[in-house]
C-alpha positions in Angstrom: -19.2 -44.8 -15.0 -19.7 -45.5 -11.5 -21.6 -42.8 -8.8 -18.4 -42.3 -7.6 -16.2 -42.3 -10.5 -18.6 -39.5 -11.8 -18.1 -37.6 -8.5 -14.8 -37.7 -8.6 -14.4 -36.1 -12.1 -17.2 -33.1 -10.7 -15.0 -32.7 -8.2 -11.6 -32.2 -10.6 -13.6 -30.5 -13.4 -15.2 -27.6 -10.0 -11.1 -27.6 -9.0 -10.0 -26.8 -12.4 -13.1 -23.9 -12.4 -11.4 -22.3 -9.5 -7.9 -22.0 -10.6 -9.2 -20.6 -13.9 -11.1 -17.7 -12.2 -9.0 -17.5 -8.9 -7.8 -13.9 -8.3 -4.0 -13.4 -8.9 -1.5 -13.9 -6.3 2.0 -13.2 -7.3 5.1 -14.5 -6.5 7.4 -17.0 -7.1 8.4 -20.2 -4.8 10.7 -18.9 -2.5 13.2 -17.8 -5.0 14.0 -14.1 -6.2 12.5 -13.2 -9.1 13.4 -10.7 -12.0 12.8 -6.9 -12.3 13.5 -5.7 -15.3 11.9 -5.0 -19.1 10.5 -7.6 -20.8 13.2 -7.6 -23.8 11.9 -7.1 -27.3 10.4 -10.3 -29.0 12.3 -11.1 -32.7 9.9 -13.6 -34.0 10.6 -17.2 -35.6 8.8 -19.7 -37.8 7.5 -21.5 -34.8 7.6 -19.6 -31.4 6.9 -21.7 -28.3 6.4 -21.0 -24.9 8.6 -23.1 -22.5 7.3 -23.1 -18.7 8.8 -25.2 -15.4 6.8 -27.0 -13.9 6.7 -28.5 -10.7 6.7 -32.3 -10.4 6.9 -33.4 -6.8 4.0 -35.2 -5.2 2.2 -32.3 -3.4 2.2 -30.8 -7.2 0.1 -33.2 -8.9 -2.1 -33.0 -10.7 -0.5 -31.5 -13.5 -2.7 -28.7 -15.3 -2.4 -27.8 -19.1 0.5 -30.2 -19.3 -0.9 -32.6 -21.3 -1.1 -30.4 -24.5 2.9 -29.7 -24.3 4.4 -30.3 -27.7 7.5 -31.6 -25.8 8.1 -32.5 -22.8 11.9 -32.2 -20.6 12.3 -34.1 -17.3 15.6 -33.5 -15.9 17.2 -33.7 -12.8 17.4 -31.0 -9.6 18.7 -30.7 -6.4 18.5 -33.5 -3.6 17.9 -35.9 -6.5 14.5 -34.7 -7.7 13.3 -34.4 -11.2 11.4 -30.9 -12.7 9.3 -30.8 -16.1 10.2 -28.0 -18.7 6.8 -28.0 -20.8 7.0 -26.5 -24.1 4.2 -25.0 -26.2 3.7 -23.9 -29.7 0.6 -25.6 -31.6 -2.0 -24.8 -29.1 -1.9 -23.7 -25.2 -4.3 -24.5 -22.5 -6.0 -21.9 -20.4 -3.9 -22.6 -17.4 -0.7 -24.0 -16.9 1.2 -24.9 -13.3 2.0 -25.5 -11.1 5.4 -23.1 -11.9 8.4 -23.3 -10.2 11.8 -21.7 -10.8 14.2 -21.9 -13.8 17.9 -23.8 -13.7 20.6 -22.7 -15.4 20.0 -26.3 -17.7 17.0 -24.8 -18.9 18.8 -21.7 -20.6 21.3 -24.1 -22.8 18.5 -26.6 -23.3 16.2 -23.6 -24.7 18.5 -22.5 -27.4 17.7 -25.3 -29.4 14.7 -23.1 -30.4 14.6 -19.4 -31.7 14.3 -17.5 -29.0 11.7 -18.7 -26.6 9.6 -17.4 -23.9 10.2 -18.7 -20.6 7.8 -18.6 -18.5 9.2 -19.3 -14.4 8.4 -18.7 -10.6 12.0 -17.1 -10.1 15.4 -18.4 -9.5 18.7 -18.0 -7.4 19.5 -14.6 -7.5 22.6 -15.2 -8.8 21.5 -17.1 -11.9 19.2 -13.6 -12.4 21.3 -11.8 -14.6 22.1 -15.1 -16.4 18.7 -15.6 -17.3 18.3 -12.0 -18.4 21.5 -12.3 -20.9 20.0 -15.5 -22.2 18.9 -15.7 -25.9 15.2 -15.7 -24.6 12.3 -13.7 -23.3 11.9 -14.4 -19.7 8.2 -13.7 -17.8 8.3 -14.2 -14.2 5.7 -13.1 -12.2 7.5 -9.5 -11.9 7.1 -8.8 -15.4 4.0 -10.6 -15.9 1.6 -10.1 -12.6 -2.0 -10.3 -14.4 -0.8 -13.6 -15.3 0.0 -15.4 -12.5 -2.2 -16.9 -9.4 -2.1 -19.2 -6.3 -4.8 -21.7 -6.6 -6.4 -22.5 -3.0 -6.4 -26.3 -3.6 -2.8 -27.0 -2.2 -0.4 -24.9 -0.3 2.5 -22.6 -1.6 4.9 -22.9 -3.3 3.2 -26.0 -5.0 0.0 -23.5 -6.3 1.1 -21.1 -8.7 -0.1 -21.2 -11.8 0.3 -19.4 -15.6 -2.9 -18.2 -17.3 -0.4 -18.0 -20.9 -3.3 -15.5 -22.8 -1.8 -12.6 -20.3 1.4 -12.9 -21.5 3.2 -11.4 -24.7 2.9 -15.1 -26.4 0.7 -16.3 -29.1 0.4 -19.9 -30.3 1.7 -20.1 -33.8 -0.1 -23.5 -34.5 3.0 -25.2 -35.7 4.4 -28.3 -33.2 7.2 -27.4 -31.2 9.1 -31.0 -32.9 9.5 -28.9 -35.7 11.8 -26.3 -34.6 13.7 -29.0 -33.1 14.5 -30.6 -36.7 12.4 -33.6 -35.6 9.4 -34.7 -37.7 6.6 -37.6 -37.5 7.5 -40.4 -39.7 7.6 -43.9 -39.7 9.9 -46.0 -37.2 13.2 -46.9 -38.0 13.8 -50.7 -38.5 14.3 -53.7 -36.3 13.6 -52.7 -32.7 12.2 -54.7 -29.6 8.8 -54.7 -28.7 8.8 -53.2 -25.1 5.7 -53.6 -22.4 7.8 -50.7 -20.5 10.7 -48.0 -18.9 11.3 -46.9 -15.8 14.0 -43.6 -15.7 15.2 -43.5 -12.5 17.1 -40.4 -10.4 18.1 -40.3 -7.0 15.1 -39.2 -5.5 12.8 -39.7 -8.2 11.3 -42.1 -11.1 9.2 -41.7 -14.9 7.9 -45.2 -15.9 6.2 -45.3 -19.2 3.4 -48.3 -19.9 2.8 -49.0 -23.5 -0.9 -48.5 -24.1 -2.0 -51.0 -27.4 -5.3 -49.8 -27.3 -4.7 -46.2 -26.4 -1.7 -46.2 -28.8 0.6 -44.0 -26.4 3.1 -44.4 -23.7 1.1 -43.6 -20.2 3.0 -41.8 -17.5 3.5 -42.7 -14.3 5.5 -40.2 -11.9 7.1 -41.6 -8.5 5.2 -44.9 -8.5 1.4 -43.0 -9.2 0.0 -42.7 -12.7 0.7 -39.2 -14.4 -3.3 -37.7 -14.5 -4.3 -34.5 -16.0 -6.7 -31.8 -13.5 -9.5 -33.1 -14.9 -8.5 -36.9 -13.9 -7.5 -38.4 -16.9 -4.4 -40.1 -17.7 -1.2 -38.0 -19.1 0.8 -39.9 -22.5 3.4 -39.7 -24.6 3.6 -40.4 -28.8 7.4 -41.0 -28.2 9.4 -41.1 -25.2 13.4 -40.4 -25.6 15.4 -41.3 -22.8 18.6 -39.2 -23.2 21.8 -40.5 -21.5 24.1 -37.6 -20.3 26.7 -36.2 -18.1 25.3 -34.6 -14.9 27.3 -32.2 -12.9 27.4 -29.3 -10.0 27.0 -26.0 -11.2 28.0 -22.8 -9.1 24.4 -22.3 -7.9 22.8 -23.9 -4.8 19.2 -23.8 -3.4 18.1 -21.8 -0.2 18.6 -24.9 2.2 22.5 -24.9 0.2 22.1 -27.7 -2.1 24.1 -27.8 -5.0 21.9 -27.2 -7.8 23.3 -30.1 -10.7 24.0 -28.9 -14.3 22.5 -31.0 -17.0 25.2 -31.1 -19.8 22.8 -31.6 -23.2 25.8 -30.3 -25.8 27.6 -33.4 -26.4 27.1 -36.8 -27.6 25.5 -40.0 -26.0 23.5 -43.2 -26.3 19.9 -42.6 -26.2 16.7 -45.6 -26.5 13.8 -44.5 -28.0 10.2 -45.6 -26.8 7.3 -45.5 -29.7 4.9 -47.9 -31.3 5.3 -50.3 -28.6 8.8 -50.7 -29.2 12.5 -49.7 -28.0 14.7 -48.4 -30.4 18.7 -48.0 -29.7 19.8 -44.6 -31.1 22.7 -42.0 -30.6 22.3 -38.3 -29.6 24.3 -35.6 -30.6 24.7 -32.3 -30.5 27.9 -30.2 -31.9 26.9 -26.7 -29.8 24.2 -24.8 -27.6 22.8 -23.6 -31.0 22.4 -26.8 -32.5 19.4 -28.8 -32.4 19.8 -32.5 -30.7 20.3 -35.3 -33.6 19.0 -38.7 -32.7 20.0 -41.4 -35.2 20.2 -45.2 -35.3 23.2 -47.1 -35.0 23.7 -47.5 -38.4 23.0 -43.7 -38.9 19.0 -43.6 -39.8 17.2 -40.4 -38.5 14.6 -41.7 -35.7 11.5 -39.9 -36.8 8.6 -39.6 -34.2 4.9 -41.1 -34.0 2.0 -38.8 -33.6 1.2 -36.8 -30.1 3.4 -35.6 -27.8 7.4 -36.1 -27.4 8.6 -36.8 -23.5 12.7 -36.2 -23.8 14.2 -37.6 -20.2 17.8 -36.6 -19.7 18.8 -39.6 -17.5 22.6 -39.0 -16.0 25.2 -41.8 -17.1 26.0 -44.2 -14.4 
């Protein structure tokens, strides 16, 4: 590695060092954020941890998201995209930056048994929502040891989750499986692919197939998708989900209609792994159903090794 190549990963690896031990600042990102009791965990054979996560340019680097289980990209207001990591076989020391929750996150999330969401805040409307939701929500009300502003970028593009101060423990067991999804080999026939762009109004995931890497690497907006300490963010599988998008009753503070991401339903879907793309079919019958993705002819599409990216791309 080069002088400066070296230097540059010092300088990630010291910025890193400084979230981890920055004191706590807490607060969400503009947004209201919840008040009352934590509500009483039940338990499940795989618990996981989802948290939303920034993903606009003064946001990046990602920290702690490259050991998500699964990975959400869906659409927000003014045509932007948001990340919903989630987190059940192992969780980094930090995690961020956070923003606030959408009300697609709360029918998304019941695919899994009662998860803990971890979020900046959230129209103060959408509040009680959240808190009649089948989930355990931890905002930074609930939760203030656990939160902080890092001083490397400015608010609200700085807070961050350390997930050890929060009632949540890693159960060990990958988030894929409470989803009814499992590593296996890939279906037959398929194309061999080089890459996919996913593409929303304001915003853009490409994926580049890696042969020696054997992964999918990331690229967000046009720059490649890098971890804090500089290295390069990828996927096992990438789905790219086709659905309906539509306005919800909820708007931002500037009054932009906050879009609904409808993932009950059924759809065409393409499915990155191995190098290849796959045609496949998603469906799901109700919120408490987990998504099904099958072939044409009805095989399950089973998933390679290391992380699953699910993109909900609206229909044209």
């Amino acid at each position: 590695m080069s002088a400066a190549g070296v230097k540059n990963r010092a300088a990630a690896l010291f910025a890193v060092l400084v979230l981890a031990v920055t004191a706590a600042c807490t607060g969400g990102d503009g947004s209201s954020s919840s008040s009352t009791s934590p509500s009483p965990r039940t338990g499940g054979s795989a618990d996981v941890l989802a948290v939303k996560i920034d993903n606009v340019a003064p946001a990046r680097p990602h920290t702690g998201l490259e050991q998500a289980d699964v990975v959400y990209v869906e659409q927000v207001e003014a045509g932007l995209s948001r990340i919903l990591a989630v987190y059940s076989s192992d969780l980094p020391p930090v995690i961020g930056p956070v923003r606030s929750a959408r009300e697609t996150d709360l029918e998304l999330l019941r695919q899994f048994d009662r998860p803990t969401l971890a979020f900046s805040g959230a129209q103060s409307r959408l509040l009680p929502v959240i808190d009649r939701a089948p989930l355990d929500p931890v905002p930074p009300s609930k939760a203030p040891q656990a939160y902080f502003r890092g001083p490397d970028r400015p608010a609200p593009h700085n807070l961050y989750l350390r997930p050890e101060r929060i009632p949540f423990t890693a159960s060990g067991v990958d988030a894929v499986a409470e989803l009814g999804l499992k590593v296996g080999a890939p279906p037959p026939g398929g194309e061999p692919e080089d890459s996919r762009t996913v593409r929303y109004p304001s915003a853009s995931v490409r994926f580049t197939w890696s042969a020696e890497g054997e992964r999918w690497l990331v690229s967000l907006d046009g720059s490649p998708a890098r971890t804090a300490e500089g290295e390069r963010i990828g996927a096992g599988t990438v789905v790219v989900q086709d659905v309906d998008v539509r306005e919800s009753d909820f708007r931002d503070r500037s009054g932009n209609n906050t879009p609904f991401t409808e993932t009950v339903g059924s759809g065409d879907a393409v499915v990155l792994r191995d190098g290849r793309t796959y045609e496949a079919r998603w469906s799901r019958s109700s919120a408490d159903a987990d998504t099904v993705f099958s072939t044409p002819d009805g095989r399950r599409v089973d998933l390679a090794e290391g992380p699953l990216w699910i993109l909900y791309a609206p229909r044209g």
